[in-house]
C-alpha positions as a Python dict, from the first residue, in 0.01 Angstrom:
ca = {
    (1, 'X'): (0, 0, 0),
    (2, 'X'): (177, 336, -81),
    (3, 'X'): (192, 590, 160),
    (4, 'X'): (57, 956, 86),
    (5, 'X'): (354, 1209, 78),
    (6, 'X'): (341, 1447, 339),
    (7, 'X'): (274, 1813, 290),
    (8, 'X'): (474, 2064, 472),
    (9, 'X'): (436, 2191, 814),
    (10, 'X'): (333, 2517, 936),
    (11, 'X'): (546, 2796, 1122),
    (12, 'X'): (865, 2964, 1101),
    (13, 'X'): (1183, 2821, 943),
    (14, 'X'): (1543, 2884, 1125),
    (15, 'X'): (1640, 3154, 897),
    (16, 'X'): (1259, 3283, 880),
    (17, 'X'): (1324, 3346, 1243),
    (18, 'X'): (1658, 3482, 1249),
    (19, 'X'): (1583, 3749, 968),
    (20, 'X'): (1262, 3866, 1176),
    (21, 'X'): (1514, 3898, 1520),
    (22, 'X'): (1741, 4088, 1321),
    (23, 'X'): (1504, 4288, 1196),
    (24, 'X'): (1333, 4354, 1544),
    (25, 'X'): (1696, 4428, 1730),
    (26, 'X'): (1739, 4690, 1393),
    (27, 'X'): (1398, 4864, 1432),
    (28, 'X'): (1480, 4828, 1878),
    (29, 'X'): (1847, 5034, 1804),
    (30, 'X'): (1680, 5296, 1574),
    (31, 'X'): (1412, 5371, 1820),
    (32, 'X'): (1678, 5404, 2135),
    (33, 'X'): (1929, 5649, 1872),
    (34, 'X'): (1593, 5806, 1867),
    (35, 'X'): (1498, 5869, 2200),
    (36, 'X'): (1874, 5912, 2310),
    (37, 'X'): (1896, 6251, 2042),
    (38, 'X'): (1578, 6364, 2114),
    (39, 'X'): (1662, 6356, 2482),
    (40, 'X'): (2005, 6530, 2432),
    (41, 'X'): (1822, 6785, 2198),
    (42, 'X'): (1564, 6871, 2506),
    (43, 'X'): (1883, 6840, 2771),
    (44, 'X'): (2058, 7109, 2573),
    (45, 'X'): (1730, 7327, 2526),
    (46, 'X'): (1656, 7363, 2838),
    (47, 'X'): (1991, 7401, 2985),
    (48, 'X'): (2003, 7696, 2717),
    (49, 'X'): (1675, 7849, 2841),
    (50, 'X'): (1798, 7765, 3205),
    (51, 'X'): (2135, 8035, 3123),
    (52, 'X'): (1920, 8256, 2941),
    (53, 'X'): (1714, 8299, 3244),
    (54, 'X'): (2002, 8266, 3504),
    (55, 'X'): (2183, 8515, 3301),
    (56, 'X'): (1905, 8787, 3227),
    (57, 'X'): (1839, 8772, 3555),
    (58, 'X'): (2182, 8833, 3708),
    (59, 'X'): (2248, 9138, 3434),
    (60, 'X'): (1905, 9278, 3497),
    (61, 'X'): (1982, 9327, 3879),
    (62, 'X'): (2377, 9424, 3819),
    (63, 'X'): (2238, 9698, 3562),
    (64, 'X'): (1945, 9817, 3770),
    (65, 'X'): (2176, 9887, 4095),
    (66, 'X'): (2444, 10056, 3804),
    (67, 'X'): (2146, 10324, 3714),
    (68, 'X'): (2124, 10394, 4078),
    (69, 'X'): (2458, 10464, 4150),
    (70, 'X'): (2611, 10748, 4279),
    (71, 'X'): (2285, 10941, 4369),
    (72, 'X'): (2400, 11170, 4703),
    (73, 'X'): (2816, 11079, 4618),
    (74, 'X'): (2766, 11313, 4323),
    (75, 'X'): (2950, 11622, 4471),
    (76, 'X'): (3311, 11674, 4365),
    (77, 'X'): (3398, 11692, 4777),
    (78, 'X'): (3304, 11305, 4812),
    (79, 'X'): (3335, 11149, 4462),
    (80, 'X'): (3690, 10910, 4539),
    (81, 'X'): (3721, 11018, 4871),
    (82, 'X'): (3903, 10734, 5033),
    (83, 'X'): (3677, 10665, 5311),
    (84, 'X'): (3710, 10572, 5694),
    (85, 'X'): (3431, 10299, 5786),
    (86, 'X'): (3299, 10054, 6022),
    (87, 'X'): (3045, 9793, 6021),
    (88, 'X'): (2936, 9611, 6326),
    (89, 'X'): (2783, 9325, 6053),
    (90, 'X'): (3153, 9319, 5841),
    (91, 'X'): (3087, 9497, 5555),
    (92, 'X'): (3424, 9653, 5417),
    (93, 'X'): (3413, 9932, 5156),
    (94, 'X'): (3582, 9821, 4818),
    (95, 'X'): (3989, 9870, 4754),
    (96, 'X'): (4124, 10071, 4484),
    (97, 'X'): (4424, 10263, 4466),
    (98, 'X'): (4579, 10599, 4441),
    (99, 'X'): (4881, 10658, 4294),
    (100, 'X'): (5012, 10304, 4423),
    (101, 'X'): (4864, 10329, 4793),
    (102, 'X'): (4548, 10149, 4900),
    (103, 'X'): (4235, 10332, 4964),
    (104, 'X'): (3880, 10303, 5010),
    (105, 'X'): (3655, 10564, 4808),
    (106, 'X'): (3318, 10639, 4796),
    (107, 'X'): (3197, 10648, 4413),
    (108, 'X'): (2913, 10531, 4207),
    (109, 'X'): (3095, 10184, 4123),
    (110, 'X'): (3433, 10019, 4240),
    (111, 'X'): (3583, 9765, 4034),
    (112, 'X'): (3764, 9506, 4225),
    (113, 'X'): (3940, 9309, 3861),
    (114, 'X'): (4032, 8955, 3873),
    (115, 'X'): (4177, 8896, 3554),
    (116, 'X'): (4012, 8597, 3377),
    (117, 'X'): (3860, 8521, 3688),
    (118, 'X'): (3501, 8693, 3816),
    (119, 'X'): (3552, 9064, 3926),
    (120, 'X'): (3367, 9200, 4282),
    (121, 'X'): (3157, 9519, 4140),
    (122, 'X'): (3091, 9756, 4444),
    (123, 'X'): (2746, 9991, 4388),
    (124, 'X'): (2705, 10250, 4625),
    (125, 'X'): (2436, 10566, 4682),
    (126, 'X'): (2238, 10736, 4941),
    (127, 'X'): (1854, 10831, 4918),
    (128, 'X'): (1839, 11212, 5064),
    (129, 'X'): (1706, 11438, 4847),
    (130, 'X'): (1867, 11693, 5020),
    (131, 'X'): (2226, 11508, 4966),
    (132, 'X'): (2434, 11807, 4920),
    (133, 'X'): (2695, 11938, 5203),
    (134, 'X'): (2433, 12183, 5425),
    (135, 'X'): (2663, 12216, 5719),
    (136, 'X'): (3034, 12299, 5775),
    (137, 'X'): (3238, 12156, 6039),
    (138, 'X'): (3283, 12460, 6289),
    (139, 'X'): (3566, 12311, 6514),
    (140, 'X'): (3862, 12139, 6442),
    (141, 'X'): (3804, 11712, 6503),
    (142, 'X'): (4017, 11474, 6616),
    (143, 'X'): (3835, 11226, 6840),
    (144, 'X'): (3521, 11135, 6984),
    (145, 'X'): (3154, 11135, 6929),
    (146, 'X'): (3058, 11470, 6850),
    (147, 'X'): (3116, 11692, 6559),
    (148, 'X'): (3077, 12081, 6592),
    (149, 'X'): (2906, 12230, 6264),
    (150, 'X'): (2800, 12618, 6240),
    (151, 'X'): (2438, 12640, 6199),
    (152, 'X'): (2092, 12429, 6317),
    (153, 'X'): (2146, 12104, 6081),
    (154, 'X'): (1800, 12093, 5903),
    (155, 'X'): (1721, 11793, 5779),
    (156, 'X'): (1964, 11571, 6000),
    (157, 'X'): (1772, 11284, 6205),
    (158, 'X'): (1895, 11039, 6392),
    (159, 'X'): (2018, 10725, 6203),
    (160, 'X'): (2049, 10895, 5889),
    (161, 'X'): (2386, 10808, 5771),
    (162, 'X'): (2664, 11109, 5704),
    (163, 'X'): (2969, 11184, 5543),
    (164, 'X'): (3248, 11406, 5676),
    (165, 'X'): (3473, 11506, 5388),
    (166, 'X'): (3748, 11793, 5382),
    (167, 'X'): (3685, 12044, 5120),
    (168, 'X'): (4061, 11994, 5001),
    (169, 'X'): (4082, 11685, 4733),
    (170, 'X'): (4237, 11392, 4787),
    (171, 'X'): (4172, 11360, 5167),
    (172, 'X'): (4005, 11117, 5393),
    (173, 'X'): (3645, 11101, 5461),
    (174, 'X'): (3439, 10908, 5735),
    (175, 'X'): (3180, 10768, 5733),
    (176, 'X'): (2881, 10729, 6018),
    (177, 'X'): (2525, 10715, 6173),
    (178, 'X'): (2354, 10963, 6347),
    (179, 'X'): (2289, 10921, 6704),
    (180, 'X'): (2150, 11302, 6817),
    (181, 'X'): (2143, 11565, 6611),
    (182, 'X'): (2139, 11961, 6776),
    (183, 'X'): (1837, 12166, 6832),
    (184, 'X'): (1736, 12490, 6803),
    (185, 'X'): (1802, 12559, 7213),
    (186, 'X'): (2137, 12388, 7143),
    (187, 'X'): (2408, 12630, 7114),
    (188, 'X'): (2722, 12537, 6972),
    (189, 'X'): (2523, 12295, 6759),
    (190, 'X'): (2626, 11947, 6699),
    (191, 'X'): (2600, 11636, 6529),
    (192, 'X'): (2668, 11305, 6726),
    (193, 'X'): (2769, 10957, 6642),
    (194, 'X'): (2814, 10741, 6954),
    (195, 'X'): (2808, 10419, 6926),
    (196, 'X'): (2467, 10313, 7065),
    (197, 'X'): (2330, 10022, 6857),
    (198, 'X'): (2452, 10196, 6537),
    (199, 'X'): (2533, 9969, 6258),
    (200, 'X'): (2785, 10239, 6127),
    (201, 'X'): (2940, 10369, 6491),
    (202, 'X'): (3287, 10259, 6684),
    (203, 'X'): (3329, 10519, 6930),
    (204, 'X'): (3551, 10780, 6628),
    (205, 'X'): (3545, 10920, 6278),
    (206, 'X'): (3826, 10739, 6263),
    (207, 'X'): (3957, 11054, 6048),
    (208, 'X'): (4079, 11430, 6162),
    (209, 'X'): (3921, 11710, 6035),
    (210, 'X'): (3995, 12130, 6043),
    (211, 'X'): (3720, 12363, 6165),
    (212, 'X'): (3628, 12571, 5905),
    (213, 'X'): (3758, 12344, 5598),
    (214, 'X'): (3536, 12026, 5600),
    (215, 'X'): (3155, 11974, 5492),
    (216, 'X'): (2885, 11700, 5655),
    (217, 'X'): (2669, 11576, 5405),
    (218, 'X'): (2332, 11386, 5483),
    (219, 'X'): (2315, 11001, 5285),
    (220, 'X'): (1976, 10973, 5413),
    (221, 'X'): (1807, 10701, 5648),
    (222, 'X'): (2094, 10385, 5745),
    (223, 'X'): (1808, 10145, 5612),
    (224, 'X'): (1812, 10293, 5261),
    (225, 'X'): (2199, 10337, 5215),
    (226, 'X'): (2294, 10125, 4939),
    (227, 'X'): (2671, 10004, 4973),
    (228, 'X'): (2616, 9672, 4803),
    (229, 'X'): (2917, 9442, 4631),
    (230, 'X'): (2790, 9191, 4383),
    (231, 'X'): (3050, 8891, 4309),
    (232, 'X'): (3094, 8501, 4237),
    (233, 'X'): (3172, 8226, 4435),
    (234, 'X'): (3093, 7825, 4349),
    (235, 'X'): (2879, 7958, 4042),
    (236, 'X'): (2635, 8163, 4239),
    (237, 'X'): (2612, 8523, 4213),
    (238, 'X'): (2636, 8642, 4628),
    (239, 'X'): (2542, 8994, 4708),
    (240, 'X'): (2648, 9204, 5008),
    (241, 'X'): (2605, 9511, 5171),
    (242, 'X'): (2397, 9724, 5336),
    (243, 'X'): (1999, 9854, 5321),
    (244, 'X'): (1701, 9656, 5307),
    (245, 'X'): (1827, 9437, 5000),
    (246, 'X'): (2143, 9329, 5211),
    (247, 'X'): (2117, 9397, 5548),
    (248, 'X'): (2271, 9031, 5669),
    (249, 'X'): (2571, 8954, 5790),
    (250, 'X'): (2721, 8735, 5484),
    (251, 'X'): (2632, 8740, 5129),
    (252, 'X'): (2321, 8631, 4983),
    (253, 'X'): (2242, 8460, 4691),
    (254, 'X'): (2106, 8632, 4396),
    (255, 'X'): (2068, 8429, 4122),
    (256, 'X'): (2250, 8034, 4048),
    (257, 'X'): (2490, 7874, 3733),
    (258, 'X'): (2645, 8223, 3694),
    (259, 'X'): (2983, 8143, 3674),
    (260, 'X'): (3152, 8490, 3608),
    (261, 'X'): (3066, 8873, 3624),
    (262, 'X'): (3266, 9139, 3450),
    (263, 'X'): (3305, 9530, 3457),
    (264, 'X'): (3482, 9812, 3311),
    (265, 'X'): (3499, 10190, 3388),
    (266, 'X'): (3392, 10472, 3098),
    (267, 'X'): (3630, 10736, 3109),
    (268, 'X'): (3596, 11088, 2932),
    (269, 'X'): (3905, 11158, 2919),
    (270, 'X'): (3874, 11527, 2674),
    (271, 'X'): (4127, 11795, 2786),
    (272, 'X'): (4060, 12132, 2865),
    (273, 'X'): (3786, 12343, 2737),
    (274, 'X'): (3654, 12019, 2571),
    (275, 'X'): (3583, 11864, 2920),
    (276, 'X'): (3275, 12030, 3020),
    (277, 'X'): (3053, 11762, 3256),
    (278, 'X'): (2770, 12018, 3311),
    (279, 'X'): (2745, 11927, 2969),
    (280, 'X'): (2749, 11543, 2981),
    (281, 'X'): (3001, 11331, 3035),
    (282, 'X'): (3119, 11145, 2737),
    (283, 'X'): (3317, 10813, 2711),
    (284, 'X'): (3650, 10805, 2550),
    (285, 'X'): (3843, 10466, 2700),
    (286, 'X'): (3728, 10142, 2913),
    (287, 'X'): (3911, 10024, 3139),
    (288, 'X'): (3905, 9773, 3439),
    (289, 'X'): (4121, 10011, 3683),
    (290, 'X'): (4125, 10349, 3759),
    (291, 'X'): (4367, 10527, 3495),
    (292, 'X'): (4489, 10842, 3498),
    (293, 'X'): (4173, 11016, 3314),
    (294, 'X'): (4244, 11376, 3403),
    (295, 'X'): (4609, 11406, 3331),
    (296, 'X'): (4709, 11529, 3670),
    (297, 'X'): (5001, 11236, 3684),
    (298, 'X'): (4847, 11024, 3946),
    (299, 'X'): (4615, 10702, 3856),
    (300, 'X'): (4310, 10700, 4066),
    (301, 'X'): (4306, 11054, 4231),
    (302, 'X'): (3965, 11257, 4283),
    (303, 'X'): (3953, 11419, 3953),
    (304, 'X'): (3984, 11037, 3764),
    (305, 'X'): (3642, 10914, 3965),
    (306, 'X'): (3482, 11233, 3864),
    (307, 'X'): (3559, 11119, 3504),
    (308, 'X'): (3390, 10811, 3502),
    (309, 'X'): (3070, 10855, 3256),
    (310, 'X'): (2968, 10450, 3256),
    (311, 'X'): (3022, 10134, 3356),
    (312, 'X'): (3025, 9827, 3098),
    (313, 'X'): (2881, 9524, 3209),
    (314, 'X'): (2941, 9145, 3142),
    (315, 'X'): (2793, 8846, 3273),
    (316, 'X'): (2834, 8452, 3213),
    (317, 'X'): (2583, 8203, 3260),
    (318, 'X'): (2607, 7844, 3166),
    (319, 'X'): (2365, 7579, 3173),
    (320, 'X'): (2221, 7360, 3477),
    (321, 'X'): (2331, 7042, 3346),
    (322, 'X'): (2608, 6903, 3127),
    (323, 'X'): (2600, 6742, 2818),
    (324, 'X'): (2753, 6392, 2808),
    (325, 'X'): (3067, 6315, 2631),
    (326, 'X'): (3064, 6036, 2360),
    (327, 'X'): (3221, 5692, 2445),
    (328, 'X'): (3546, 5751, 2489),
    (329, 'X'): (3578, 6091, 2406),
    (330, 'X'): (3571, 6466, 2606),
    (331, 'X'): (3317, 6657, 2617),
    (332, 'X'): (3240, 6956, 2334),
    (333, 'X'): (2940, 7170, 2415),
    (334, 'X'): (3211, 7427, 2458),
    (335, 'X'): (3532, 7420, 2329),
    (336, 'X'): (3672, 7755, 2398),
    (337, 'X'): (3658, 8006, 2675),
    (338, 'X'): (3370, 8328, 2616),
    (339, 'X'): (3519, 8620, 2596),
    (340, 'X'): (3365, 8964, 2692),
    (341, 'X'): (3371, 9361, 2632),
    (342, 'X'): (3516, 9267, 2257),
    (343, 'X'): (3247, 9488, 2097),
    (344, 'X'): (3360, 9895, 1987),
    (345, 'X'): (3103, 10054, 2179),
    (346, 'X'): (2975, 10302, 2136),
    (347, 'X'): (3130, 10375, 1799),
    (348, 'X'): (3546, 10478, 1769),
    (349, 'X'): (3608, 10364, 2114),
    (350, 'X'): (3826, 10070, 2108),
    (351, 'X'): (3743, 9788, 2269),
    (352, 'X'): (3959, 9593, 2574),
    (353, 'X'): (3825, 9263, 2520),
    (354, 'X'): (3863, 9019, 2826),
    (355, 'X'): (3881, 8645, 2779),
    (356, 'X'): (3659, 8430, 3067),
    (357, 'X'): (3767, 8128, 3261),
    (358, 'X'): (3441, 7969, 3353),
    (359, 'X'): (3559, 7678, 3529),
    (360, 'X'): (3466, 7625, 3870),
    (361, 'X'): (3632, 7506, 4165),
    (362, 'X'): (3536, 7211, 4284),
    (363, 'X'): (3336, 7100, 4013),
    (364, 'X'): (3427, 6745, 3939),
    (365, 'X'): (3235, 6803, 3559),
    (366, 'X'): (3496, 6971, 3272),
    (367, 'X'): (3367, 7348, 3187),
    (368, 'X'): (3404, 7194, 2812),
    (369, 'X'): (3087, 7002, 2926),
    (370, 'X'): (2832, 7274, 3001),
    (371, 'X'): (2713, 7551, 2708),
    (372, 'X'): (2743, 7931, 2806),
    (373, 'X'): (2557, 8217, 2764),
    (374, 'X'): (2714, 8562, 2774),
    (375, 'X'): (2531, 8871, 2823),
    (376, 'X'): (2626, 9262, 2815),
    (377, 'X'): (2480, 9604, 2887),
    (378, 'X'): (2630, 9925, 2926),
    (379, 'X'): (2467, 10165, 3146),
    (380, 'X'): (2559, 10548, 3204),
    (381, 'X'): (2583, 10692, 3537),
    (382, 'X'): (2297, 10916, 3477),
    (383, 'X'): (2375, 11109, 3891),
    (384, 'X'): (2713, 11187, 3716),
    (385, 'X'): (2579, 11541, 3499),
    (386, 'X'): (2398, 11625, 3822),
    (387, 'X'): (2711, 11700, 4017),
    (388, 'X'): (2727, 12070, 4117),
    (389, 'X'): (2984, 12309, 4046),
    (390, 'X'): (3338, 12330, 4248),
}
């Protein structure tokens, strides 16, 4: 009896099967190259938005304190006066220098430069209206708490903060609180400063001054003195100082992945009848020190701070997280340092141009890892026309 042939079975064949798993692991890579860009594309997206936040931020508050500068400092007597101060809470006016020697003046902005690394931008005003020198010192000062002045000191209250200055350039001012302040019965009159729970009091000026050839001037209320310092530490931008914005006793911080900030002075620097600042003040050369500006032979006298028209403004943000490096490779998001200030403005002023290390200490991630953002303003100190005469 003969025996039917058999048909063939159903299902998959050995190479049937290995195609489709080749297939499958194919179509399985494609989707996970998918999902791995698309997730590198969103990482670096947001960690741009992230610095252009961080970063507009951070300029928006430098600038904004820049406008305000230097409203009550405005008068020639005060502008660069090196400045005796205490602070029971350890705030220390900026350093500069004058003609080699260390001081500390009271001006709209003091550049502390660091090189490549982030500057410390000092911002200081008052808020009296009435900031002009209304009272001179009648008696000659040495020590203590009390200053003689020759007339009833209207508009002085206690804890409103004043400046003593000498009317001659290039001296020493102090700085202090008011503790008592003369009345009309009060004869001489007076203006005191004792210590007394005042942020701004030790016991002394601190400074000597000559009856008859020194001014007080009135900075207004102690909790609206601006003396702030803005700077950069760990990638956060810290502020310190004094007033209602700053009134701890270490900095605070302001605004995070800001790894540098950046400043330079506007000098007009016209000679002779072409220097007229009643007129506007006009900038003719940045710099990140004081420079001789007036031509009077010494770098960072009274007459150079005077000169100072603007400030120029940088500041570098980078993004939250870093990008990953290939297998086996470093990292490119970034492959060179930003640099800063390399723009001619405004027009036929040359630039000074200031390369940025944005690494950060202690950060076990390469800076070639993270992208940066760099941002710039320059803003005019507007109190600087208002000055009055000499």
């Amino acid at each position: 009896m003969k025996r039917p042939a058999l048909g063939r079975s159903g299902g998959f064949s050995l190479v049937e099967l290995m195609v489709s798993v080749v297939v499958g692991l194919l179509a399985l890579l494609f989707a996970l190259r998918l999902f791995t860009g698309n997730e590198a594309t969103r990482q670096s997206s947001l960690g741009g938005s992230d610095a252009m936040q961080n970063g507009m931020l951070a300029l928006f508050s430098l600038s904004g304190e820049a406008e305000q500068a230097g409203f009550g400092l405005n008068d020639p007597i005060i502008a660069g006066c090196n400045t005796a101060f205490s602070d029971t809470q350890g705030y220390a006016l900026a350093a500069a220098t004058r003609g080699g020697a260390a001081i500390h003046p009271l001006a709209p902005v003091v550049i502390e430069s660091n090189g490549a690394a982030p500057d410390r931008i000092s911002f200081y005003s008052g808020s009296s209206l009435a900031g002009t020198g209304t009272v001179r010192v009648l008696a000659d000062y040495s020590a203590g708490t009390r200053v003689q002045v020759d007339r009833l000191p209207w508009g002085f209250k206690p804890k409103d903060v004043i400046v003593v200055a000498p009317e001659q350039a290039n001296g020493t001012c102090a700085l202090a609180q008011l503790s008592g302040v003369a009345s009309v019965a009060d004869n001489p009159k007076f203006l005191d400063f004792a210590p007394d729970g005042m942020r701004f009091n030790s016991g002394s000026l601190g400074a000597a001054f000559t009856g008859g050839a020194a001014r007080v001037f009135n900075l207004g209320p102690a909790a609206s003195l601006s003396l702030h310092t803005w700077s950069v530490a760990d990638g956060y931008l810290r502020l310190f100082g004094t007033g209602d914005a700053a009134s701890s006793e270490a900095p605070v911080t302001v605004s995070d992945s800001i790894v540098s900030i950046k400043a330079q002075y506007g000098f007009d620097k016209r000679v002779g009848n072409a220097f007229q600042p009643d007129a506007g003040l006009r900038v003719s050369q940045w710099s990140a020190t004081v420079v001789d500006a007036d031509g009077s032979g010494t770098a960072g006298d009274a007459g150079d701070w005077q000169r100072i028209a603007a400030v120029r403004l940088a500041v570098v943000a980078r993004s939250k997280a870093p990008e990953n490096a290939g297998a086996g490779s470093a990292c490119t998001a970034t492959t060179s340092q930003p640099t800063v200030f390399a723009a001619a403005v405004p027009a036929g002023v040359a630039a000074v141009p200031v390369t940025v290390d944005v690494a950060v200490a202690g950060d076990p991630v390469h800076w070639h890892c993270y992208r940066y953002r760099v941002f710039e303003t320059v803003v005019n100190l507007r109190n600087a026309g208002w000055r009055p005469p000499p």
